[in-house]
C-alpha positions as CSV (number, residue, x, y, z in Angstrom):
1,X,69.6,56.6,100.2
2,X,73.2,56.0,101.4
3,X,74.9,59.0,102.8
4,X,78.1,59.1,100.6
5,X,80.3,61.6,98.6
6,X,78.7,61.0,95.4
7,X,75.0,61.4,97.3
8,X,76.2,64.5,98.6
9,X,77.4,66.5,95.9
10,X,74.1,65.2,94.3
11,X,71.5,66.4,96.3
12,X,73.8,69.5,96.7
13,X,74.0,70.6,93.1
14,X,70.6,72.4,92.9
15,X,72.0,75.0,95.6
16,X,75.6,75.1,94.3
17,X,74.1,75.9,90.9
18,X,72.3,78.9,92.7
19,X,74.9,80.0,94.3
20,X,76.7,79.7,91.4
21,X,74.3,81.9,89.4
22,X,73.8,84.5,91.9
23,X,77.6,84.6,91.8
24,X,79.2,84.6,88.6
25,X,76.0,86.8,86.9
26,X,76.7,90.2,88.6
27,X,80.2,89.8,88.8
28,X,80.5,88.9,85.4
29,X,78.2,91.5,84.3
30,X,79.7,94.2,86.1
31,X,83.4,93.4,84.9
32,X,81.9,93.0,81.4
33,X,80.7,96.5,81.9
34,X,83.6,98.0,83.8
35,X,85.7,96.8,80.7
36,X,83.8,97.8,78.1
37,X,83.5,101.4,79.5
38,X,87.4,101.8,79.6
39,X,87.9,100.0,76.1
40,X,85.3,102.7,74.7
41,X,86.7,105.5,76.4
42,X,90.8,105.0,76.9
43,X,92.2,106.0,80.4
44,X,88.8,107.8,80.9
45,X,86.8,105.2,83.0
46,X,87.5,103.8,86.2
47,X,91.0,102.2,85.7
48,X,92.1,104.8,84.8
49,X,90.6,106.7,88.3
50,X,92.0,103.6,90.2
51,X,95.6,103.5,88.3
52,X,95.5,107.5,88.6
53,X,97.1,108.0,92.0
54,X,97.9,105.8,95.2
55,X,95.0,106.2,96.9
56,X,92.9,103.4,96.4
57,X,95.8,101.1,95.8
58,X,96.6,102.3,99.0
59,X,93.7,100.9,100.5
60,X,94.1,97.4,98.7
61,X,97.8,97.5,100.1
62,X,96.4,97.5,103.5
63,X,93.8,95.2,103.1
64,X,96.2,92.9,102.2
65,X,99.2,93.4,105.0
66,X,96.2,93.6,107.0
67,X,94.8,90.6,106.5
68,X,97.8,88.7,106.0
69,X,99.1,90.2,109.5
70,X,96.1,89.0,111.3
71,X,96.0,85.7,109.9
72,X,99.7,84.9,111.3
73,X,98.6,86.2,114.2
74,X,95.3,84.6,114.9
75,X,97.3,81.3,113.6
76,X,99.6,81.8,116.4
77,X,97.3,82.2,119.1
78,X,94.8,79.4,117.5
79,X,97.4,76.7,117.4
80,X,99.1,77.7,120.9
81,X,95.4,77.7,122.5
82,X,94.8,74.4,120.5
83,X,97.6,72.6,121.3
84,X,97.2,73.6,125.4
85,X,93.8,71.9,125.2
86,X,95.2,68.9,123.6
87,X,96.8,68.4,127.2
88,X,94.0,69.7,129.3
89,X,91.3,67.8,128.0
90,X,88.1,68.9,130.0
91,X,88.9,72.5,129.4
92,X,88.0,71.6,125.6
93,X,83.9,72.1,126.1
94,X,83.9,75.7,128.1
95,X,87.0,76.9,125.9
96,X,84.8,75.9,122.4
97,X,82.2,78.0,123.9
98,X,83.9,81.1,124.3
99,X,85.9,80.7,120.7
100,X,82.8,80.1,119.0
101,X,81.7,83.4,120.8
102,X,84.7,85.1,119.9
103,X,84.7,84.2,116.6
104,X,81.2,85.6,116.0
105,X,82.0,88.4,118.3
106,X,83.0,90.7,115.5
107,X,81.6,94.2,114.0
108,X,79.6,97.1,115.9
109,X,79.7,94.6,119.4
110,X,83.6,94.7,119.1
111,X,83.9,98.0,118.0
112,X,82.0,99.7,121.0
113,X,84.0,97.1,123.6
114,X,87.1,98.3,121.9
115,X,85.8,102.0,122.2
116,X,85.1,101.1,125.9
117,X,88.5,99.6,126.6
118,X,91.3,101.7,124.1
119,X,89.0,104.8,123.0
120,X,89.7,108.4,124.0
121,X,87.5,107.7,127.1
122,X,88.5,104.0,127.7
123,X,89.1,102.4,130.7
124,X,92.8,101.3,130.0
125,X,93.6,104.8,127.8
126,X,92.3,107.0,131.1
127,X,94.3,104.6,133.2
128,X,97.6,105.4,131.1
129,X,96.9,109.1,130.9
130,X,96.4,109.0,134.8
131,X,100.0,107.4,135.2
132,X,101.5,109.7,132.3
133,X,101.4,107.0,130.0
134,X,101.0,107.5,126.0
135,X,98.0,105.8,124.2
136,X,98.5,102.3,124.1
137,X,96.7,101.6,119.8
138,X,94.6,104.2,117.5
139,X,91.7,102.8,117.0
140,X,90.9,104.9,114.3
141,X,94.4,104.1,112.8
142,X,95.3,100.8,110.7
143,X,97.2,99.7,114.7
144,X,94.0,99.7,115.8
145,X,92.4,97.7,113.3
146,X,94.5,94.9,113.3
147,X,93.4,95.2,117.3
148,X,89.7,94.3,116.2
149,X,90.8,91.6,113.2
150,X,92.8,89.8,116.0
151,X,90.2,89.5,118.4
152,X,88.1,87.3,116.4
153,X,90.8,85.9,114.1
154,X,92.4,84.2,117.0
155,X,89.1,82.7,118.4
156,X,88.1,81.4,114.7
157,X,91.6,79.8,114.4
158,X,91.3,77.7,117.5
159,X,88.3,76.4,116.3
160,X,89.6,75.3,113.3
161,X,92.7,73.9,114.8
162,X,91.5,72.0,117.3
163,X,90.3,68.9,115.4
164,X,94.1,68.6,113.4
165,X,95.6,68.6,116.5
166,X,93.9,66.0,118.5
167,X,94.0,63.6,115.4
168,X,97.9,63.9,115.7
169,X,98.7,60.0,116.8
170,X,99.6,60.3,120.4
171,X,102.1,57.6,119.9
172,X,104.3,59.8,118.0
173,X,105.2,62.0,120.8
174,X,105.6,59.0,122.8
175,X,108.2,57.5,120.3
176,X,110.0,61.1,120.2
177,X,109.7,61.3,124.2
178,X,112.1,57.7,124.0
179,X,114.3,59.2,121.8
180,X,114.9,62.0,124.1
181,X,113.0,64.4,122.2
182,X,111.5,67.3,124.1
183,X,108.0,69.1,123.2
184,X,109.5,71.8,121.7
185,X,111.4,69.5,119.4
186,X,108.7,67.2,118.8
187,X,106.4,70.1,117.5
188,X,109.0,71.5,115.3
189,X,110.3,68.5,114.0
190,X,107.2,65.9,113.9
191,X,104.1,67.9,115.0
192,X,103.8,71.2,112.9
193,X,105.1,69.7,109.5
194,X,102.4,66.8,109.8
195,X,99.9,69.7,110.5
196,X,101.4,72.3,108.1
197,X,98.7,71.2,105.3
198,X,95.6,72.2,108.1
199,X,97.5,75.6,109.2
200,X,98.0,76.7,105.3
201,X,94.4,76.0,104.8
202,X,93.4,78.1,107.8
203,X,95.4,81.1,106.8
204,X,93.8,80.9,103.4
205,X,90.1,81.4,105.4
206,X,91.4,83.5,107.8
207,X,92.5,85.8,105.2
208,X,89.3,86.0,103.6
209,X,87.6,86.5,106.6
210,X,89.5,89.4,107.7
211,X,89.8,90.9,103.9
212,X,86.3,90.6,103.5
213,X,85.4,92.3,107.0
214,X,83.3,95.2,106.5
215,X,81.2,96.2,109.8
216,X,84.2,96.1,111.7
217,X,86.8,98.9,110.3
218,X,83.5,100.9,109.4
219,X,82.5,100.6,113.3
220,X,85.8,101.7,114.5
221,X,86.7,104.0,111.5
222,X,83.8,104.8,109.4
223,X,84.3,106.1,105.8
224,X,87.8,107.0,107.4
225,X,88.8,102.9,107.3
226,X,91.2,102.7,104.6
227,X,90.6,98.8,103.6
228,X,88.8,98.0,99.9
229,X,85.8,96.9,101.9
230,X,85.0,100.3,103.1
231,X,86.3,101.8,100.1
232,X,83.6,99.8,97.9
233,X,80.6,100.7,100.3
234,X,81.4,104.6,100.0
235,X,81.8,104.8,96.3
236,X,78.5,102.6,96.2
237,X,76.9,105.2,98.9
238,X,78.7,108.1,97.8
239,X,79.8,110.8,100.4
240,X,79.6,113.5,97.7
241,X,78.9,111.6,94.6
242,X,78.1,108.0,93.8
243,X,80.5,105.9,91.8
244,X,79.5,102.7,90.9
245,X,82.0,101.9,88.2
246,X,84.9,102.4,90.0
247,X,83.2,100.7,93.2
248,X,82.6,97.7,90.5
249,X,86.2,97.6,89.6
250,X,87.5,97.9,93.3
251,X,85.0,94.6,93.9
252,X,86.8,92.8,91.2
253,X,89.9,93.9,92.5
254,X,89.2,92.0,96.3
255,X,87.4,89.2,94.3
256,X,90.8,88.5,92.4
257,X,93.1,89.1,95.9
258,X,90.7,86.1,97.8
259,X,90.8,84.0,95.0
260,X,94.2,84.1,94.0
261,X,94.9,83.6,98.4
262,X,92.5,80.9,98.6
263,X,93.9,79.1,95.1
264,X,97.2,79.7,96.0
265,X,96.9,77.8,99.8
266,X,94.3,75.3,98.6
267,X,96.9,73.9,96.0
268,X,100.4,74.2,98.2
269,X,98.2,72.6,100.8
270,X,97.2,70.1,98.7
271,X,101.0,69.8,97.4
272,X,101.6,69.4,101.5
273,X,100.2,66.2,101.3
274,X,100.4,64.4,98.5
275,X,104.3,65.0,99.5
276,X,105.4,67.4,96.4
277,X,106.5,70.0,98.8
């Protein structure tokens, strides 16, 4: 058989229904429920717990800055590192290595290297208190998580961005190099809008990634990591009480913020090329 699109999504569609499934059933059944409590019992039910005060939009407040933060940031790093290895070419192999490792490199392993570097007891916060030197980050504050989302957001991006930018045609720089164009103006005139498609795509994943991040802030924060992700598993696990219903409703809450990222910079990107924008 022909390896084509149309084979593809073929032989694909007994997982994707699966997937589907195991998807849309709990989450449909669990909104179903969530909504049906508060149209049986008014305000009484876990909107109204959620809409009651600002705590745990709090929490979905700073998951989004949050992620949204670390994502520039890691898109920053990812593209600089990408576009270096687009002129050192046999650094590409070693460098693919270590992103790939970065990018994994992510929950209780970063937390305790983290610990071991910017902790109470770290190396570089005992160095700093040695020379009379504040703290340089809180872990244990929001500063300190946007620390831990960087260090594997920026690895991730690189990976991603390396394959848009060595498909750039080299010829182009060479045209704006006769013109008397510099790098700097050749990337912000010619190079990032060609890539701008690729970089809103990779914000949109690097969003979810860092939304959806879970071992990390508990790691570093425990209960005390005031993102939805932690939020969700301590209702679920209940440090007094359980609350399922309110958990349920704070999943549907992150479920609608990564879809309505991902939508958002799947269709502008797609705008992106097709010109409309």
């Amino acid at each position: 058989m022909p390896l084509n699109a149309s084979n593809a999504w073929r032989q694909s569609r007994p997982l994707l229904v699966l997937t589907g499934v195991a998807l849309v059933l709990p989450f449909g059944w669990r909104a179903v429920s969530v909504l049906g409590a508060c149209i049986g019992h008014g305000g009484d039910c876990a909107l109204g717990e959620l809409t009651a005060d600002g705590y745990y939009l709090e929490a979905a407040w700073n998951t989004l800055w949050l992620s949204a933060l670390s994502a520039l940031i890691g898109l920053a790093i990812g593209l600089g590192a990408a576009i270096a290895l687009r002129r050192l070419p046999r650094l590409a192999q070693p460098v693919t290595l270590l992103a790939s490792l970065g990018a994994n490199f992510s929950g209780v392993p970063l937390a305790v290297a983290l610990l071991l570097l910017f902790g109470a007891q770290g190396v570089v916060s005992v160095s700093m208190q040695s020379m009379g030197l504040p703290p340089w980050v809180d872990l244990q504050g929001l500063g300190g998580l946007l620390l831990a989302y960087v260090c594997f957001q920026a690895p991730l991006a690189a990976l991603l961005l390396m394959a848009p930018v060595t498909m750039l045609d080299a010829s182009l720089q060479d045209a704006a190099a006769t013109l008397g164009a510099g790098p700097l103006l050749y990337w912000r005139r010619v190079g990032l809008p060609l890539m701008l498609p690729s970089l809103v795509e990779v914000f949109g994943l690097l969003f979810a990634n860092a939304a959806a991040a879970f071992a990390t802030p508990f790691a570093l924060s425990g209960t005390a990591a005031h993102v939805l992700a932690v939020r969700i598993a301590a209702l679920v696990s209940g440090d007094i009480f359980a609350q399922p219903e309110l958990s349920a409703l704070l999943a549907l809450v992150l479920f609608a913020m990564l879809a309505t990222v991902i939508g958002l910079t799947r269709w502008f990107a797609a705008r992106l090329r097709q010109g409309k924008a």
